[in-house]
C-alpha positions as MATLAB code, in Angstrom:
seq = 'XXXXXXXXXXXXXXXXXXXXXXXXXXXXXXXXXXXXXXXXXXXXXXXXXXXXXXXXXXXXXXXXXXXXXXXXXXXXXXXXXXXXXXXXXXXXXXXXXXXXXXXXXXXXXXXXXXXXXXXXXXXXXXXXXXXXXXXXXXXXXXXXXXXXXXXXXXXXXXXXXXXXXXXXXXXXXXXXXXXXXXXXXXXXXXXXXXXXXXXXXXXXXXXXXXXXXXXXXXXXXXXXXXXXXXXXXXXXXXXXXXXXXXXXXXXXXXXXXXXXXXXXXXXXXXXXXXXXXXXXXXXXXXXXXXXXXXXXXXXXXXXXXXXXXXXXXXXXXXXXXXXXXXXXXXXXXXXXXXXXXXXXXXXXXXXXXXXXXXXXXXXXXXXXXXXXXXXXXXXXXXXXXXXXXXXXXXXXXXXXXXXXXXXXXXXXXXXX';
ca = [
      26.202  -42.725 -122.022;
      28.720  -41.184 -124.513;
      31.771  -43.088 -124.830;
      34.888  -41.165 -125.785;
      37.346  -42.172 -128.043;
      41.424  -42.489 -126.693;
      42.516  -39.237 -128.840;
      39.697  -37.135 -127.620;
      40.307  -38.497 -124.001;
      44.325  -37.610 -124.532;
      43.495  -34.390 -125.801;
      41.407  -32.952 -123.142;
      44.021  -34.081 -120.590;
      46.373  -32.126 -123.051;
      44.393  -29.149 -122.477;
      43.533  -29.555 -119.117;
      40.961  -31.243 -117.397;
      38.573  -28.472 -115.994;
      36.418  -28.752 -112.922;
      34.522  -25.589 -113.679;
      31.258  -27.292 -114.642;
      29.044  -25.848 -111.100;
      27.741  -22.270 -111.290;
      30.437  -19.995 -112.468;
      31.749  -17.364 -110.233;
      33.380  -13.830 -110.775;
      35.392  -12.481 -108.119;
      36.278   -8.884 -110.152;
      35.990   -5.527 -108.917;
      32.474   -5.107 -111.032;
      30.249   -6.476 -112.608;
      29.658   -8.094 -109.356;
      27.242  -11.074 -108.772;
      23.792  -10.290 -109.518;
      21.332  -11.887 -107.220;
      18.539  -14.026 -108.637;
      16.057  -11.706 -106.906;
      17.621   -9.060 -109.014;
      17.372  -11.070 -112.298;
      13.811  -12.167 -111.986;
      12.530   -9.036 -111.216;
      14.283   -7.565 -114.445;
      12.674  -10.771 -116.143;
       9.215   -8.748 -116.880;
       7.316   -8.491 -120.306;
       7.263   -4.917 -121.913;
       5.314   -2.512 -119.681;
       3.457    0.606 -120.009;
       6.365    3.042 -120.640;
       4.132    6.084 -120.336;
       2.661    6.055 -116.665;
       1.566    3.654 -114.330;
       3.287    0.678 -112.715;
       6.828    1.780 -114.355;
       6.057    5.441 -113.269;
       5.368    4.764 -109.350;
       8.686    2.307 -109.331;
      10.854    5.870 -110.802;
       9.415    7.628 -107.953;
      10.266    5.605 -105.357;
      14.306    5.150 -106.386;
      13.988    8.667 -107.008;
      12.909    9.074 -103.231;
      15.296    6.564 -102.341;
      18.331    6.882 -103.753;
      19.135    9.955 -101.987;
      18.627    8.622  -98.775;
      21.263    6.008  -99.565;
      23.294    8.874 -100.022;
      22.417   10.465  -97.177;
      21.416   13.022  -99.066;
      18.383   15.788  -99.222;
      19.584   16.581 -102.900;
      18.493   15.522 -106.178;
      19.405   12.467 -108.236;
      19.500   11.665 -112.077;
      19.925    8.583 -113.689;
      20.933    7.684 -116.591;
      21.175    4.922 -119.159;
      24.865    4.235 -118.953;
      27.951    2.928 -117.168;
      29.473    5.281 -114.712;
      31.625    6.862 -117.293;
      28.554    8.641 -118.619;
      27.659    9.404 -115.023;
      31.062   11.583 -115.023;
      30.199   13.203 -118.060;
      26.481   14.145 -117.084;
      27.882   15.619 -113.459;
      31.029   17.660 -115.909;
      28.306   18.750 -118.222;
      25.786   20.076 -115.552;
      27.895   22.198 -113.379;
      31.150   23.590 -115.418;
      31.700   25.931 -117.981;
      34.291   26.113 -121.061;
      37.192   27.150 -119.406;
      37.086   26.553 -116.350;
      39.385   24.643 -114.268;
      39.372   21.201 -112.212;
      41.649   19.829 -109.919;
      41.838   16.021 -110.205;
      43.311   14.285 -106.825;
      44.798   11.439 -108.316;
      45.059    7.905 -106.316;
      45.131    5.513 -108.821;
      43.646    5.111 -112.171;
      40.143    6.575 -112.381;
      39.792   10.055 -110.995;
      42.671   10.920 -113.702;
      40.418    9.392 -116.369;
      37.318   11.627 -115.022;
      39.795   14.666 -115.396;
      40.069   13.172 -119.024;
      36.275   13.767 -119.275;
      36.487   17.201 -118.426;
      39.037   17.906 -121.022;
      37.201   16.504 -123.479;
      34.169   19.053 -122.777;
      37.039   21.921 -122.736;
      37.527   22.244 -119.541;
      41.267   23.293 -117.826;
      42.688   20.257 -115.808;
      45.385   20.012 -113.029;
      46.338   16.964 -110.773;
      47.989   16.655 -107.782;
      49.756   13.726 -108.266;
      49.094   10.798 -105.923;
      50.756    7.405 -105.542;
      50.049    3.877 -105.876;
      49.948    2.951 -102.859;
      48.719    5.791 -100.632;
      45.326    8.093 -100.808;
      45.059   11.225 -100.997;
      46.923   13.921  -98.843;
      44.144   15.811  -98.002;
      47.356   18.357  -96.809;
      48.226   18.610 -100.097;
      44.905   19.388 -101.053;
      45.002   22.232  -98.549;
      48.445   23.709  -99.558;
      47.299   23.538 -103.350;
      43.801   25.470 -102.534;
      45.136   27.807 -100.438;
      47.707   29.074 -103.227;
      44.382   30.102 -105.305;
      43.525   33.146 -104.151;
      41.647   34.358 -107.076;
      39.357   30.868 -106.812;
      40.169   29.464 -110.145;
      39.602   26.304 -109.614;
      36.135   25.518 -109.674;
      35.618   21.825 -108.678;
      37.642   18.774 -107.438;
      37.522   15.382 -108.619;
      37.881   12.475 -106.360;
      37.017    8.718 -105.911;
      36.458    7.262 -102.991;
      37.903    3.997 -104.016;
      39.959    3.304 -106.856;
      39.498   -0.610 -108.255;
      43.025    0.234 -109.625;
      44.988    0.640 -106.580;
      42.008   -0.576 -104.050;
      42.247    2.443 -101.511;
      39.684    3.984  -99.980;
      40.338    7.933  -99.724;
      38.800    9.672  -96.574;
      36.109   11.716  -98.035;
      35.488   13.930  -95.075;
      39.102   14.672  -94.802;
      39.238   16.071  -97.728;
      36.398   17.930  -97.457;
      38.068   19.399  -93.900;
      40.980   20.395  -95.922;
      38.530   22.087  -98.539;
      37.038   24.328  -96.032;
      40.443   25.105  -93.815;
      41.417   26.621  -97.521;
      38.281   29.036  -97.687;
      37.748   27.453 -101.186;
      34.699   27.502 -103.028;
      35.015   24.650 -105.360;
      32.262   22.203 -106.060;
      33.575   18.837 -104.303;
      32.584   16.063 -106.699;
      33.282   12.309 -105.445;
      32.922    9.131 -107.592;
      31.555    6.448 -105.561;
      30.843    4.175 -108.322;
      33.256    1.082 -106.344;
      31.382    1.973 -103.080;
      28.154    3.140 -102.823;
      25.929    0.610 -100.705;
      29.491   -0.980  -99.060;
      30.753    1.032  -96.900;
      30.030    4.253  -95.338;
      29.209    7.644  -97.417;
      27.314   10.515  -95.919;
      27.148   12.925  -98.373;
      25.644   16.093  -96.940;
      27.088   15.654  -93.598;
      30.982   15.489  -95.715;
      29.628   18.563  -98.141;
      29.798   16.552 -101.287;
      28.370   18.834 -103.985;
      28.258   15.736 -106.701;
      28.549   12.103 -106.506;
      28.364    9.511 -108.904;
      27.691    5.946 -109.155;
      26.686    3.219 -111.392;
      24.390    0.061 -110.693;
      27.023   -2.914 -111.623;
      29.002   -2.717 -108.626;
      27.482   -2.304 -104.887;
      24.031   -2.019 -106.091;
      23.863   -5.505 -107.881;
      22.076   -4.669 -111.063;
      23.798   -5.378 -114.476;
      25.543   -2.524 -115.972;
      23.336   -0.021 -117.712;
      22.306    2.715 -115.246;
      24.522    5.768 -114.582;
      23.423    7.728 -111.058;
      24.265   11.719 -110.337;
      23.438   13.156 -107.181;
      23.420   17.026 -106.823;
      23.395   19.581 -104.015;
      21.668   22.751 -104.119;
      24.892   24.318 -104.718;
      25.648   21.928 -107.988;
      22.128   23.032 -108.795;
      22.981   26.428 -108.653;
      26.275   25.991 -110.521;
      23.727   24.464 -113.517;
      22.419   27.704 -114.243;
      25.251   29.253 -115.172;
      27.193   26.370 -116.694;
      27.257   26.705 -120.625;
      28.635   22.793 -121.315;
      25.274   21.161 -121.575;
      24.221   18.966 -124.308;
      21.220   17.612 -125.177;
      21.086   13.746 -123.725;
      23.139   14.421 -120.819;
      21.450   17.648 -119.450;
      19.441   17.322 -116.901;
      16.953   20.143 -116.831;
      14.336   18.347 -118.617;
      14.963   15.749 -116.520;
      14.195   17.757 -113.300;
      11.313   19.824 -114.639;
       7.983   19.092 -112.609;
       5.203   17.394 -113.679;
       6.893   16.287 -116.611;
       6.230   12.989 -118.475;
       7.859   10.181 -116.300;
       9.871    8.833 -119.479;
      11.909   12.264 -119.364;
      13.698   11.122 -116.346;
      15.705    9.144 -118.773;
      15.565   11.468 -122.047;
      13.591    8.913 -123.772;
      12.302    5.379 -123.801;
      13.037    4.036 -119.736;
      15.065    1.347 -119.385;
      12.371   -1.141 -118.164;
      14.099   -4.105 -117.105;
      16.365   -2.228 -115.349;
      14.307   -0.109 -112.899;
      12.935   -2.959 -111.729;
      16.085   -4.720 -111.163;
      17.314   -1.741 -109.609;
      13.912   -1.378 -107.038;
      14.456   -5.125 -106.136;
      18.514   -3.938 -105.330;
      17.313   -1.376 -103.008;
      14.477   -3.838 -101.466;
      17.562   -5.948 -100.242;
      20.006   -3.209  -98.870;
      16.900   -2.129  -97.076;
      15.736   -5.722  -95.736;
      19.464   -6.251  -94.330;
      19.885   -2.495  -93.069;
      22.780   -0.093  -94.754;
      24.357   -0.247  -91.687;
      24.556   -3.583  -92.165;
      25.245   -4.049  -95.532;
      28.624   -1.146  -94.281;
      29.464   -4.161  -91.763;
      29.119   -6.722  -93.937;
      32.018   -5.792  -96.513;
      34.247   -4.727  -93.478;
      34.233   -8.503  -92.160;
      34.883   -9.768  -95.634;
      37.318   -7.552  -96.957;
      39.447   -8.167  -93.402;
      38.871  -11.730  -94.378;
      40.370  -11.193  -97.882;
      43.153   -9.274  -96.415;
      43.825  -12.188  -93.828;
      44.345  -14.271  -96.284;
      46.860  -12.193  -98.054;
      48.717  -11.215  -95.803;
      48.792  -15.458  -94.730;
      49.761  -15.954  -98.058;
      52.460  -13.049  -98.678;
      56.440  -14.246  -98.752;
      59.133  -12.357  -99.621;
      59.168  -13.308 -103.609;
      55.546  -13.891 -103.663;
      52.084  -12.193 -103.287;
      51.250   -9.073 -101.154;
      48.867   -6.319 -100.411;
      49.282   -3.054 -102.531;
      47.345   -1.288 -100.089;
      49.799   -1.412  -96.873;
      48.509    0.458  -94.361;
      44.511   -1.139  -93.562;
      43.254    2.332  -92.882;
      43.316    3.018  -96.179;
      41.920   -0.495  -98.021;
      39.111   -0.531  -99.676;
      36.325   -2.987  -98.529;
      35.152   -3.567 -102.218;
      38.456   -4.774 -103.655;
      41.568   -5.901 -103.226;
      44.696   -5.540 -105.359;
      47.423   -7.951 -105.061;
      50.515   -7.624 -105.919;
      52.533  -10.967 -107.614;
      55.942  -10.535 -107.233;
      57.663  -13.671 -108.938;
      53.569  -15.080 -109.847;
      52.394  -15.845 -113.327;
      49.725  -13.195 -113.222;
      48.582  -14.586 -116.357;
      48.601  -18.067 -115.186;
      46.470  -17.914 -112.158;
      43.498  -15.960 -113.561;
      43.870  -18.641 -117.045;
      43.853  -21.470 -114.101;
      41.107  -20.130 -112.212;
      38.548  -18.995 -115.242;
      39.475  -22.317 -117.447;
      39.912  -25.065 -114.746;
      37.954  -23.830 -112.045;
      35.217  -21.455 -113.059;
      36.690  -18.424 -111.167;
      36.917  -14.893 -112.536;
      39.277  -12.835 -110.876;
      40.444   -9.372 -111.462;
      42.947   -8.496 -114.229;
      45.217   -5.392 -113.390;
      44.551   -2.048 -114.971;
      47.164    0.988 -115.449;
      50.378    0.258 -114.109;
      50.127   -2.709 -112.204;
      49.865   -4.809 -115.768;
      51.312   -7.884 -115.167;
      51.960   -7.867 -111.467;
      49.017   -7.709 -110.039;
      45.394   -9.649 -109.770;
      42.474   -7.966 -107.989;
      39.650   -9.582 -106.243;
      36.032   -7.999 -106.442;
      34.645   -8.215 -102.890;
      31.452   -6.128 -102.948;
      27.308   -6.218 -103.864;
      25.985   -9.387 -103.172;
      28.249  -12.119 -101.231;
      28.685  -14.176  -98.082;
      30.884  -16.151  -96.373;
      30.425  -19.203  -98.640;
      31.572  -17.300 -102.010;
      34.409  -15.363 -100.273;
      35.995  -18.045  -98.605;
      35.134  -20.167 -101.920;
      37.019  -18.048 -103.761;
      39.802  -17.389 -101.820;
      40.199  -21.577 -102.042;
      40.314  -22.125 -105.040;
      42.795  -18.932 -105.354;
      44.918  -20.994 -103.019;
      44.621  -24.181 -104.821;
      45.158  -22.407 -107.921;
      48.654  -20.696 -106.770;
      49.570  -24.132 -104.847;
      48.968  -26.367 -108.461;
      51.459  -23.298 -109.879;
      54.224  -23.960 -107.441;
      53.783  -20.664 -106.133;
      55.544  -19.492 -103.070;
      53.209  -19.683 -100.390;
      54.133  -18.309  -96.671;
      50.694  -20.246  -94.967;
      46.704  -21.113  -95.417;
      45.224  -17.977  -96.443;
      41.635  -19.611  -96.229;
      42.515  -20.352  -92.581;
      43.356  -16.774  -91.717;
      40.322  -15.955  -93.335;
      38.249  -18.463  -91.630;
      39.295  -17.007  -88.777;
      37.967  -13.472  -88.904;
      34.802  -15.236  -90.229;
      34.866  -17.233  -86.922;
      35.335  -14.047  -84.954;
      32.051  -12.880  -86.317;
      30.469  -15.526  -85.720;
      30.986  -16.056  -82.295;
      30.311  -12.179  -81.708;
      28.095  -10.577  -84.176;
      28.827   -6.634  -84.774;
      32.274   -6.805  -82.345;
      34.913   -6.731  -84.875;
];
């Protein structure tokens, strides 16, 4: 037994006794929790990088990854975070000059516009607010006053981590086509592929992009791009491709299986990524869509328990348009600061920090990939306990609203 001295004892009361000492938990809008099936199947020795094993796992996510995209087109991956996913799909289909509209609801589609301009390319936004999604109306209006077609693809997210809305893709894509317009319609689904619903030839998405550290549970490292025939076609003529990111070696037939990734494969995480796509299968996609509604209702229960006039709130007001993935909160008169030092330090709890212009007003919670009951309604406890050790104001038990629309699951599976 190690006996501690008064000082030492006196100091860590100074700093804080913590209580974070079980398995640590984050609660942010990605990297989300990675389940152990995930890790041990990344947890391989060095393989045969040539052929073999390694190749027949690359051709079944390459055969399956479109279908959870709903999706007959093609798909690329690459080693990266999603930001390189935005710069392989702006590489592959644009050329110098031309123009993109970014539909701005938050944070990120205005820094994939940022992309673009890097690679030369004209961008214009319609500018969107913080707490709405995107008028596909205003889409309409803008398209139909280019006549001479000059914009040549759209940029949208389906949700933003930022602002936590979820945009109706298909509505957009309606407002595309009552314009005549010919643009390529490129979505970034990187905060909601595998959580809630995305069809993308059935809501004519020309390009979407994704990433692995979010809804598809693998550790950051793997950028995704899936392509219609039309983005396809837009590749031949595009004049911005560079060597890594283009993806015509990548697509030629019967090439070497290690120039699906220009280069060495990343080993460990193919693997990882098969076993990700071996559980969204085993539970059904359907499913999996179902399963983040529930929770993220639960989370927003519990806000909207919690919310007083000088407190904590939803950003995202009207529920049509929250996310199911995350949740941004706004703090009114709360130590932003303070509760996600409380819950990291003291209770093993990583919660979202703001981003853009919610800085210091604002935490998010990460509700997406691999969770349950247990972790959600964990978290959202010790989120309570947290704001109630702050003295924050508190209208009621958010864990009990919560608890309820778990209950009403429960007791009638698939109703709500």
């Amino acid at each position: 037994m190690t006996v501690r001295s008064a000082s030492a004892t006196q100091s860590a009361i100074l700093q804080g006794m913590t209580l974070q000492f079980g398995r640590p938990m984050v609660a942010i809008p990605g990297p989300s929790v990675v389940p152990d099936r995930v890790l041990n199947a990344m947890h391989q020795p060095m393989s045969n990088i040539y052929g073999g094993a390694l190749a027949d796992v690359t051709d079944s996510l390459l055969t399956d990854l479109p279908r959870l995209a709903r999706t007959e087109g093609e798909v690329f991956i690459a080693i990266s975070n999603g930001h390189g996913a935005w710069e392989m799909a702006i590489s592959n289909t644009l050329k110098r000059g031309d123009k993109v509209l970014v539909l701005e609801s938050g944070h990120f589609a205005v820094d994939w516009g940022r992309i673009a301009a890097a690679f030369g390319v004209e961008v214009e936004t319609i500018a969107g607010s913080l707490t709405d999604p995107v008028s596909p109306a205003a889409v309409a209006t803008r398209l139909e006053q280019d006549p001479g077609h000059t914009i040549g693809a759209i940029l949208c997210v389906q949700v933003d981590t930022g602002t936590s809305v979820r945009n109706d893709i298909e509505a957009i894509r309606n407002a595309i086509d009552s314009a005549n317009h010919p643009a390529l319609f490129m979505v970034d689904c990187i905060a909601s592929l595998g959580c809630i619903p995305f069809h993308m030839d059935d809501w004519g998405v020309d390009v979407m992009v994704s990433a692995t550290q979010k809804g598809l549970m693998v550790p950051p490292g793997l950028g995704l791009v899936w392509m219609n025939d039309r983005a396809m076609a837009a590749y031949a003529s595009g004049d911005l491709k560079t060597g890594y990111w283009d993806i015509g070696p990548r697509a030629e037939e019967n090439a070497p299986h290690y120039y699906r990734y220009a280069g060495t494969p990343p080993v460990g995480h193919i693997h990882g990524l098969r076993e990700a796509l071996d559980m969204i299968d085993e539970e059904g996609l359907e499913n999996t869509w179902h399963r983040h509604e529930v929770l993220a209702r639960s989370v927003h229960a519990a806000v909207d328990a919690w919310s007083t006039p000088d407190g904590l709130s939803l950003n995202m007001t009207d529920p049509v348009a929250r996310a199911a993935t995350v949740t941004t909160i706004l703090t009114g008169s709360v130590d932003t600061d303070a509760v996600q030092q409380m819950c990291e330090a003291r209770s093993g709890l990583t919660i979202g920090v703001p981003v853009g212009a919610f800085e210091g007003r604002a935490f998010r919670i990460g509700h997406m990939g691999h969770l349950n009951p247990p972790m959600i309604l964990g978290t959202l406890g010790t989120i309570e306990a947290t704001l109630a050790a702050l003295g924050a104001p508190l209208g009621d038990s958010g864990v009990a609203a919560a608890a309820q629309v778990v209950a009403a699951e429960l007791a009638n599976p698939g109703a709500s």
